[in-house]
C-alpha positions in Angstrom: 9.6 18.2 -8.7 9.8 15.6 -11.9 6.9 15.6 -13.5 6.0 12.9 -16.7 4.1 13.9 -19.5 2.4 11.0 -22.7 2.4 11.6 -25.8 -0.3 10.5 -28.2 0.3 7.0 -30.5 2.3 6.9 -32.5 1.6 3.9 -35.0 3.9 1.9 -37.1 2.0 1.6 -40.3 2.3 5.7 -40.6 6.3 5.8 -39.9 8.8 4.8 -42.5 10.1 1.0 -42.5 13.2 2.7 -41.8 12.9 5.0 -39.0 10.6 1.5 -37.1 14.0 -0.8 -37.8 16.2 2.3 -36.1 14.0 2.6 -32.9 13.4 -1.1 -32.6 17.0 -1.7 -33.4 18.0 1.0 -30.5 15.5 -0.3 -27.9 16.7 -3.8 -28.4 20.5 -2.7 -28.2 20.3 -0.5 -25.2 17.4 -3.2 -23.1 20.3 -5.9 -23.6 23.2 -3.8 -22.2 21.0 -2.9 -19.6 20.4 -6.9 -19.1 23.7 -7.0 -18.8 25.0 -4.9 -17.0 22.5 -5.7 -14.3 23.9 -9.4 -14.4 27.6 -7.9 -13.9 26.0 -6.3 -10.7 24.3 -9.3 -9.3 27.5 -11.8 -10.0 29.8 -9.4 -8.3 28.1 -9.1 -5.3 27.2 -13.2 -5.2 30.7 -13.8 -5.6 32.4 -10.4 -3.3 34.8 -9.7 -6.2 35.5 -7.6 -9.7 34.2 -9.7 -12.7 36.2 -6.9 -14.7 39.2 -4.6 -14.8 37.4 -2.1 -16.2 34.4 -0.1 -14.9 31.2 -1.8 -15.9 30.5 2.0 -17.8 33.5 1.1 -20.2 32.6 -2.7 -20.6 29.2 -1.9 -21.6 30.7 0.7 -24.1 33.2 -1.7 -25.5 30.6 -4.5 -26.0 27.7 -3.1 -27.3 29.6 -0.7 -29.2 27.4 2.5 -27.5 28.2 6.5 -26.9 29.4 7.6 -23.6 26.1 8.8 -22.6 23.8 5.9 -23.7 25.9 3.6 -21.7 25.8 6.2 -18.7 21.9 5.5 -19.1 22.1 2.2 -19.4 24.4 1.7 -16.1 21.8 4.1 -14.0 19.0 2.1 -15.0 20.9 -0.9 -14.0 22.1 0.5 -11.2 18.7 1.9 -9.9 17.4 -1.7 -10.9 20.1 -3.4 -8.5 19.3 -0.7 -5.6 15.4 -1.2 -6.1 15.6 -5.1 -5.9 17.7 -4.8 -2.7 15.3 -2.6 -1.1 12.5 -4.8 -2.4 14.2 -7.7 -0.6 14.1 -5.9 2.8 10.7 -5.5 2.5 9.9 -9.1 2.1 11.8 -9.9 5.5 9.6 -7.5 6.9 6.6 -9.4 5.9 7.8 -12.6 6.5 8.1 -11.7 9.8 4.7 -10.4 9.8 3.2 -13.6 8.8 5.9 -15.2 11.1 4.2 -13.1 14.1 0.8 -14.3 12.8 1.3 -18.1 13.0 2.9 -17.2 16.6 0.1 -15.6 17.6 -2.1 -19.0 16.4 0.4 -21.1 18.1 -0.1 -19.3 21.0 -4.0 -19.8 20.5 -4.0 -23.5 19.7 -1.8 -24.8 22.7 -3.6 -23.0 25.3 -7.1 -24.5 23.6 -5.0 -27.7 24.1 -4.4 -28.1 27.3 -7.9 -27.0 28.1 -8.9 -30.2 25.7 -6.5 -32.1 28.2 -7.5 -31.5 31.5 -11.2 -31.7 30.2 -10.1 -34.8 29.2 -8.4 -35.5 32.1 -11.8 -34.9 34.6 -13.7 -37.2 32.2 -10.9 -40.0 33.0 -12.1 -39.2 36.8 -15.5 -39.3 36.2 -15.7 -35.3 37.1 -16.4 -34.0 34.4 -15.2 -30.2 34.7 -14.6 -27.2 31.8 -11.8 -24.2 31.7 -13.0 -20.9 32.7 -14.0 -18.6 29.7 -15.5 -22.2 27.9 -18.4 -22.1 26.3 -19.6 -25.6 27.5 -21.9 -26.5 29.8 -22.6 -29.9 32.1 -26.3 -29.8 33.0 -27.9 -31.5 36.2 -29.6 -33.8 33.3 -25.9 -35.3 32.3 -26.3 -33.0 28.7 -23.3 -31.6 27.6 -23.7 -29.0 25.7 -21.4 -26.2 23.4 -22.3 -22.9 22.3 -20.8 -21.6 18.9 -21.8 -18.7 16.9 -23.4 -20.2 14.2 -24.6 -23.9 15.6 -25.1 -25.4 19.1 -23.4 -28.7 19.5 -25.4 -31.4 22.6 -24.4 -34.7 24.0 -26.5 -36.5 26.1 -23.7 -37.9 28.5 -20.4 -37.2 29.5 -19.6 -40.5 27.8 -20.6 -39.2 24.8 -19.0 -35.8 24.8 -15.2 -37.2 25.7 -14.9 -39.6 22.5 -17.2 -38.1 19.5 -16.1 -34.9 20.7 -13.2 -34.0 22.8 -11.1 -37.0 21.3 -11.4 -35.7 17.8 -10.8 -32.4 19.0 -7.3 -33.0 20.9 -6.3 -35.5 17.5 -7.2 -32.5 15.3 -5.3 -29.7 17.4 -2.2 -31.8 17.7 -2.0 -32.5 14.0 -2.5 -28.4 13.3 0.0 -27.5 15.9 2.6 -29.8 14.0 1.5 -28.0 11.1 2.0 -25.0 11.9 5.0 -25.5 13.7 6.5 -26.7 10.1 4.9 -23.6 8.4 6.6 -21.4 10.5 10.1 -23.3 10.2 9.6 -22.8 6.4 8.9 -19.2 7.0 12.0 -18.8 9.1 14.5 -21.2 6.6 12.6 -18.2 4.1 13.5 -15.7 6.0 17.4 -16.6 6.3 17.6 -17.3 3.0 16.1 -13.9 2.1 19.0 -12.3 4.4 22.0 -13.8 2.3 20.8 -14.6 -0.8 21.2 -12.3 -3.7 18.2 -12.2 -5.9 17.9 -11.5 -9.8 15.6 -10.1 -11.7 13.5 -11.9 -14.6 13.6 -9.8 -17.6 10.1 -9.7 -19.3 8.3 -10.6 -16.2 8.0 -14.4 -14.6 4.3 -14.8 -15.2 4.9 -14.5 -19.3 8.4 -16.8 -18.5 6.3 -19.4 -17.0 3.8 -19.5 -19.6 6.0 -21.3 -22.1 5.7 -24.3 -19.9 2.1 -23.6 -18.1 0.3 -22.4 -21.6 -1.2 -25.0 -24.0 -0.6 -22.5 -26.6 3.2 -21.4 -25.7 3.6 -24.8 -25.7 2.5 -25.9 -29.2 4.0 -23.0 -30.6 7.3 -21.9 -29.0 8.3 -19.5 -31.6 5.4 -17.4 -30.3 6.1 -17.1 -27.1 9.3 -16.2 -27.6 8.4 -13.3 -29.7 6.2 -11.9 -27.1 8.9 -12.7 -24.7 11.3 -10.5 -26.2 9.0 -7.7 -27.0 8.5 -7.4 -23.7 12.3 -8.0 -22.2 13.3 -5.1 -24.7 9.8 -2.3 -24.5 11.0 0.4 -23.4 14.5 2.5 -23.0 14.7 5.7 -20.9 17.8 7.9 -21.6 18.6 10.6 -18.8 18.8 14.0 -19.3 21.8 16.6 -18.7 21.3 19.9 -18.1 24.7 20.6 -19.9 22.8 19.4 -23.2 21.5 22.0 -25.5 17.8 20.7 -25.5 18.4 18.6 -22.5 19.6 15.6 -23.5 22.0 14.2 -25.7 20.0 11.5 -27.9 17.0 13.0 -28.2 15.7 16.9 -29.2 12.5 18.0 -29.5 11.5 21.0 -32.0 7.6 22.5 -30.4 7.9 24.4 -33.7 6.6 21.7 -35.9 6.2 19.2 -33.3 9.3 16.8 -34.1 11.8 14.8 -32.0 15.2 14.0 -33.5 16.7 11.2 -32.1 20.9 10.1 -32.5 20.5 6.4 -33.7 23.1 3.9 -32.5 25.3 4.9 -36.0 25.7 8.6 -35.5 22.9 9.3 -38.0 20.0 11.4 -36.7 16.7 9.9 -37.2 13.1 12.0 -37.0 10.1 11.2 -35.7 6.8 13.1 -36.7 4.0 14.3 -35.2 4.8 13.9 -31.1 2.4 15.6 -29.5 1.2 15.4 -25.8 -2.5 15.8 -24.6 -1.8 16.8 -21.6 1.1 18.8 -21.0 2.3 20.4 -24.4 3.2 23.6 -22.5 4.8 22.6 -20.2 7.2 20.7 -22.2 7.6 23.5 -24.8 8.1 26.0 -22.1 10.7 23.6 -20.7 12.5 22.9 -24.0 12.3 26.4 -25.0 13.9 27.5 -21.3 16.9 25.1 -21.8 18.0 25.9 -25.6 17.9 30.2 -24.1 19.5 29.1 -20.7 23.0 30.5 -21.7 25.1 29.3 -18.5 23.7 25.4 -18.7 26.1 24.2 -16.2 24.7 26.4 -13.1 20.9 27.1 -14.0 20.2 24.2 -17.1 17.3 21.6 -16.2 17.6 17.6 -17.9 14.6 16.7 -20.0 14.7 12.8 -20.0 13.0 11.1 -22.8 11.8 7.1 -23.0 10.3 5.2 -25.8 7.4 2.5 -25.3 6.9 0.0 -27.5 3.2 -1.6 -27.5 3.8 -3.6 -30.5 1.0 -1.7 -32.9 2.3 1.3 -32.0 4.9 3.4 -29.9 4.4 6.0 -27.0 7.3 8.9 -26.0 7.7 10.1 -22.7 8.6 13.2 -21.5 10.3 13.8 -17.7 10.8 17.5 -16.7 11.4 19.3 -13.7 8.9 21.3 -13.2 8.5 24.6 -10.5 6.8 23.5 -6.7 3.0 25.7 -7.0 3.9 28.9 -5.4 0.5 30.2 -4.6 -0.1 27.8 -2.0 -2.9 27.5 1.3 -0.7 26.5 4.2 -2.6 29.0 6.6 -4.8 27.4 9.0 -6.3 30.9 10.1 -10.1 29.7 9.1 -9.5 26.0 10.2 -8.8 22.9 8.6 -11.0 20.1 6.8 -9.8 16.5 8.2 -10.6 13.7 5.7 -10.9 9.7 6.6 -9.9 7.6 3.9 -11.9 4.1 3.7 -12.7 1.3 1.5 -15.6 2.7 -0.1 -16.1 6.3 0.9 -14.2 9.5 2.0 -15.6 11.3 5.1 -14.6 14.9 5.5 -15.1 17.1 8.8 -14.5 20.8 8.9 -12.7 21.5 11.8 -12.5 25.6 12.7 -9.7 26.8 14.2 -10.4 26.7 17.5 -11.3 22.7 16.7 -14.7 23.0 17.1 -16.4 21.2 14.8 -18.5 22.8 11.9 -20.0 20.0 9.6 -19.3 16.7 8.3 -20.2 15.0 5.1 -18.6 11.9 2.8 -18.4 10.9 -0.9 -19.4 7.6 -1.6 -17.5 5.5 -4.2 -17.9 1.1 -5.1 -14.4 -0.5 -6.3 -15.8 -3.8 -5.8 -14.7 -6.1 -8.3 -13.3 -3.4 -10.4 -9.7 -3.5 -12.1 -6.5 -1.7 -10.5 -7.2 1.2 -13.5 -10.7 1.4 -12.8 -10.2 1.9 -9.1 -7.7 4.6 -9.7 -10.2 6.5 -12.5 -12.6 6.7 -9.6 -10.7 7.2 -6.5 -9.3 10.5 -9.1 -12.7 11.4 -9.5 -13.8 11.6 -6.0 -10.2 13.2 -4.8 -10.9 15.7 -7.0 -14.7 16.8 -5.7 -12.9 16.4 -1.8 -10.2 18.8 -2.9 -12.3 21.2 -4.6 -14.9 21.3 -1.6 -11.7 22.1 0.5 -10.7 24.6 -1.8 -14.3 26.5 -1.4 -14.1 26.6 1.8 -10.4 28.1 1.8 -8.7 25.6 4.1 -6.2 23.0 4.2 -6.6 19.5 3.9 -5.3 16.8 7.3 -4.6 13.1 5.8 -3.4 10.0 8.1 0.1 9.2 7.1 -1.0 5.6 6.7 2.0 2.3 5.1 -0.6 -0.3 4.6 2.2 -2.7 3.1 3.0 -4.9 6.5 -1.2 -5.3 6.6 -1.8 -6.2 2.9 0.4 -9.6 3.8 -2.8 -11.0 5.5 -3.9 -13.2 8.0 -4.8 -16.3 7.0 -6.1 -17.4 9.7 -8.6 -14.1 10.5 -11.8 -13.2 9.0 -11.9 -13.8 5.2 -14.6 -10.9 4.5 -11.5 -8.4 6.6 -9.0 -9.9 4.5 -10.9 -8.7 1.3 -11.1 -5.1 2.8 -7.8 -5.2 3.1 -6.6 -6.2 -0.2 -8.9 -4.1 -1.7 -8.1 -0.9 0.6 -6.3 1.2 -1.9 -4.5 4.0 0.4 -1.7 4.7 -1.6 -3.8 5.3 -4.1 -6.0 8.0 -2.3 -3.6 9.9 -0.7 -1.5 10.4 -3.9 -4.9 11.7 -5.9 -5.7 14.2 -3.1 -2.1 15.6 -2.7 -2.0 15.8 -6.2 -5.2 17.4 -6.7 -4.5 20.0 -3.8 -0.7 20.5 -5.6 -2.1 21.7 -9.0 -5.2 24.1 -7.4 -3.0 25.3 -4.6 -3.7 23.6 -1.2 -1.9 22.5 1.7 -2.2 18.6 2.7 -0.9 18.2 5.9 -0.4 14.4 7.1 -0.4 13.3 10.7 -0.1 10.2 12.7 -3.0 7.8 12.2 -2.6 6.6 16.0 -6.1 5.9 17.9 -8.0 9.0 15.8 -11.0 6.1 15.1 -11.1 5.4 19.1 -10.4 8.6 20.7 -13.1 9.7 18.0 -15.7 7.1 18.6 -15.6 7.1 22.5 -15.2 11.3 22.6 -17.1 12.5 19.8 -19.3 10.3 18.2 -22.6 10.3 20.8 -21.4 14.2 21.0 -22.2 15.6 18.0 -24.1 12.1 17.0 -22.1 11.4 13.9 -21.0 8.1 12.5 -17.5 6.7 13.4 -15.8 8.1 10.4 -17.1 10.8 10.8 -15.9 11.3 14.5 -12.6 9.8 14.0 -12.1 13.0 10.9 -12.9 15.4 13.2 -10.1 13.8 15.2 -7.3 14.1 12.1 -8.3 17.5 11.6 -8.2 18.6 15.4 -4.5 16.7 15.3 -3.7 18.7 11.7 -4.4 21.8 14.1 -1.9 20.3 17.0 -4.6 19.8 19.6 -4.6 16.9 21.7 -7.5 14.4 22.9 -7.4 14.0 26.0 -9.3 10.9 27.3 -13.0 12.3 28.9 -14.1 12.8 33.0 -16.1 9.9 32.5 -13.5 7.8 31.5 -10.7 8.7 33.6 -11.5 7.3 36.6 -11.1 4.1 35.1 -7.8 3.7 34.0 -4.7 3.4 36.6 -2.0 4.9 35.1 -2.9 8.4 34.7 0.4 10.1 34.0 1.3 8.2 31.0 0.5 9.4 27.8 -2.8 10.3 26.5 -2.7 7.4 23.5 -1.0 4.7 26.2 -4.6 5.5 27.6 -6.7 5.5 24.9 -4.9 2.1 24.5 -6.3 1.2 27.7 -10.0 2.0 27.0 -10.0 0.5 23.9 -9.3 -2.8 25.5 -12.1 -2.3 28.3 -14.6 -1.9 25.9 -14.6 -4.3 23.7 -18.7 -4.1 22.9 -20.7 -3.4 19.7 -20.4 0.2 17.9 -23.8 1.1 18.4 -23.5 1.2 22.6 -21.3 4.1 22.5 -24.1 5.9 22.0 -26.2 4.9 25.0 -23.4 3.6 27.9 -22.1 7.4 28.7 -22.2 10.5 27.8 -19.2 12.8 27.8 -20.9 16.2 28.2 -22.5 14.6 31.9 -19.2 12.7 33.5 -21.6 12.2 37.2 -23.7 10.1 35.4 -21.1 7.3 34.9 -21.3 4.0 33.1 -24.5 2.4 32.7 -23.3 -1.5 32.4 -26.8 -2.5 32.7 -28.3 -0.8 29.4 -30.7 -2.5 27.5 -28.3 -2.0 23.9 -25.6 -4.4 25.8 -25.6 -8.0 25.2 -25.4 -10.3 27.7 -22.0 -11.8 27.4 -21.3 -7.4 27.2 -22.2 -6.8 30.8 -20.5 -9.4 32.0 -17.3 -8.5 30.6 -17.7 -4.6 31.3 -18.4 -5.7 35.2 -15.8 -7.9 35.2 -13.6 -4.9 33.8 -14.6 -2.1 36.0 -15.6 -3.4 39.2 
């Protein structure tokens, strides 16, 4: 496992003038062969043919007049730069197409409303005036028409009325957003095709700070500005590999624990020295790893690379340390005493211990706010709160059950959905909390087993939830950590009688359900009980709505 380890600042007023021109002077040599390169890569693969005779290794040598083993840097980083903005480009199609299913779905919504609006208008034209089933409009003996909507109720009082202030505006306005979104989603697919077959480049330095020299009052006045910050950011870093052939690692750079001092081979041959690197957090390790590979005596078979990178953040510089470092032995993968399912959300983590039987135990959460808080912030308190989770699991001996959750696809959006959801879902930083627990439960020494997120929140909420009365988080934990264990949930007596298919699979069912009862959260706990399955589903109780009952009768009679 690579692990990277900062070093403190290290600030340019308290190095020589020297040693500053030497690093800068490296940085800037090694981040334009690197440009470079890159370029090579991307015409060669626009135009399906060798730009050179040589390999792009010996051309980069040749040029910027480098050692064997800076330019094989400088061609993996282009090279892992190339392979990155491929992959990068796949995963746009993928969520093109997800915004392409989206405006399909809309489509689908707005022409069906459509032709309602037609043969409504249609019946008017006949003097009959008649609705669509599953319309919320309503002709009264009186001649008022009127509309229910969730916020407002709309009343005309005549079918004169109705047709032109209201269902004549309506079927102009849903033409016009049909031919809108019919163009939006040729855009998306002319996006799509072009994403397929076009090669991309990269822009050096970022494309926001680019921009700016045209966008920015200030960049714009002063040009010679910009383009300073534009070049300390197109050359602020350089990352030479390790090889574990090297005697401390790597080639360029060796680092002496003894006095705390990294030698680095300048682009001339000589050997320049930079003072007093020291990291926080992690001197051992990298001591204990430089130490190992100057005593490794066959370097070939058992020596480790120590990759080193320079950061330069203008007032100052930062050195990076990459090691392999040894997979915790002295881990908790026994499941003996049970396990401890967690539910990630926006603002909370909800634990269940699970025994190992999956019964459940106990429950709890840890509440966290990340609302309008920056991306560092967020991860500062998601770290804090992985850390209390893990170390609660870690008292109580047992492993940890995680969904295996990809929220890329679902961070695309829906434009056209709930704006307050939208939020959530921007906001919802899995990735995040996953990577802080499994990190936490690395370095302490417990198992984090992840599972398949599929229907654990329904399965929980109609099985569990009025069971051990819990919240829905906390019922759909319980779930994960009964599915970290291998046990199935199997849909409930009560239910089964209502779905048709009973050999398929036990989610396929779930599936089912969840479609039936599509009521508020609370009911659950008052339409049927689990633990009585003769008792049935009361359709008729007083925490349904109206517009509820109907739909559950309509569903299960």
């Amino acid at each position: 496992m690579k692990a990277t380890y900062f070093s403190k600042r290290l600030y340019k007023n308290k190095m020589s003038k020297s040693l500053v021109d030497e690093i800068s002077r490296f940085t800037e040599v090694f981040n334009q062969a690197k440009r470079c390169a890159f370029q090579t890569l991307v015409r060669e693969k626009r135009w399906k043919r060798k730009l050179h005779k040589e390999s792009i290794h010996q051309v980069v040598k040749k040029t910027f007049d480098v050692s064997d083993y800076v330019a094989n840097s400088i061609v993996r980083e282009a090279n892992a730069l190339f392979t990155s903005r491929t992959k990068l480009t796949h995963l746009y199609i993928r969520q093109t197409e997800e915004k392409m299913k989206k405006i399909k779905k809309k489509l689908k919504n707005e022409r069906k409303y459509l032709t309602q609006l037609k043969k409504i208008k249609e019946s008017c034209i006949k003097g009959d005036l008649r609705f669509p089933k599953n319309l919320k409009f309503s002709y009264h003996s009186s001649g008022i028409v009127s509309l229910e909507q969730k916020k407002q109720s709309l009343i005309w009082f005549n079918a004169y009325l109705f047709e032109h202030q209201y269902v004549d505006k309506e079927l102009t306005f849903r033409k016009a957003q049909i031919g809108r979104l019919e163009h939006r989603l040729f855009r998306l697919q002319q996006k799509k095709e072009k994403q397929k077959t076009y090669i991309p480049s990269v822009v050096f330095g970022s494309k926001k700070l680019f921009k700016q020299q045209f966008t920015k009052e200030e960049y714009v006045q002063d040009h010679a500005c910009w383009r300073k910050l534009f070049l300390a950011a197109r050359n602020k870093e350089c990352l030479i590999s390790g090889r574990k052939d090297a005697g401390s690692g790597n080639f360029v750079f060796h680092y002496h624990p003894e006095n705390n001092e990294l030698h680095m081979t300048a682009l001339g041959g000589q050997v320049v020295t930079i003072p007093g690197v020291t990291f926080p957090y992690g001197q051992e390790m990298v001591n204990q790893a430089t130490d190992n590979q100057k005593k490794c005596k066959n370097k070939k078979e058992f020596g480790k690379p120590i990759s080193w990178s320079i950061e330069n953040h203008g007032d100052y510089y930062r050195i990076k340390n990459i090691v392999d470092v040894d997979l915790n032995l002295c881990v908790n993968f026994s499941t003996s005493d049970g396990v401890m399912g967690v539910d990630c959300n926006v603002d909370h983590f909800v634990w269940a211990d699970v025994s190992k039987d999956g019964n459940y135990l106990d429950s709890g959460k840890l509440l966290f706010s990340i609302h309008k808080k920056t991306s560092g912030q967020i991860t500062k308190i998601i770290e804090a709160e992985a850390i209390a989770l893990v170390d609660l699991a870690f008292r109580k001996n047992k492993p940890i059950v995680i969904e295996d959750i990809n929220t890329t696809l679902s961070k695309t959006g829906d434009i056209y959905g709930n704006k307050q959801a939208n939020h959530l879902k921007s906001i919802f930083a899995y990735r995040k909390m996953s990577q802080a627990i499994i990190n936490r439960a690395n370095k302490i020494g417990l198992d984090v087993i992840q599972v398949n997120p599929a229907y654990t929140s329904i399965s929980g909420k109609m099985k569990y939830m009025r069971k051990f009365g819990t919240s829905i988080h906390q019922a759909a934990a319980y779930t994960i950590g009964r599915r970290g264990l291998r046990y199935k949930e199997k849909v409930p007596k009560v239910l089964t009688a209502y779905i048709v298919q009973k050999e398929k699979h036990h989610w396929s069912q779930w599936s089912v359900l969840h479609k039936k009862f599509s009521i508020h959260l609370h009911s659950f706990y008052h339409i049927f009980n689990v633990n009585k399955p003769h008792q049935g589903i009361n359709v008729y109780h007083s925490s349904l709505q109206g517009e509820e009952t109907k739909k559950l009768l309509r569903v299960f009679t």
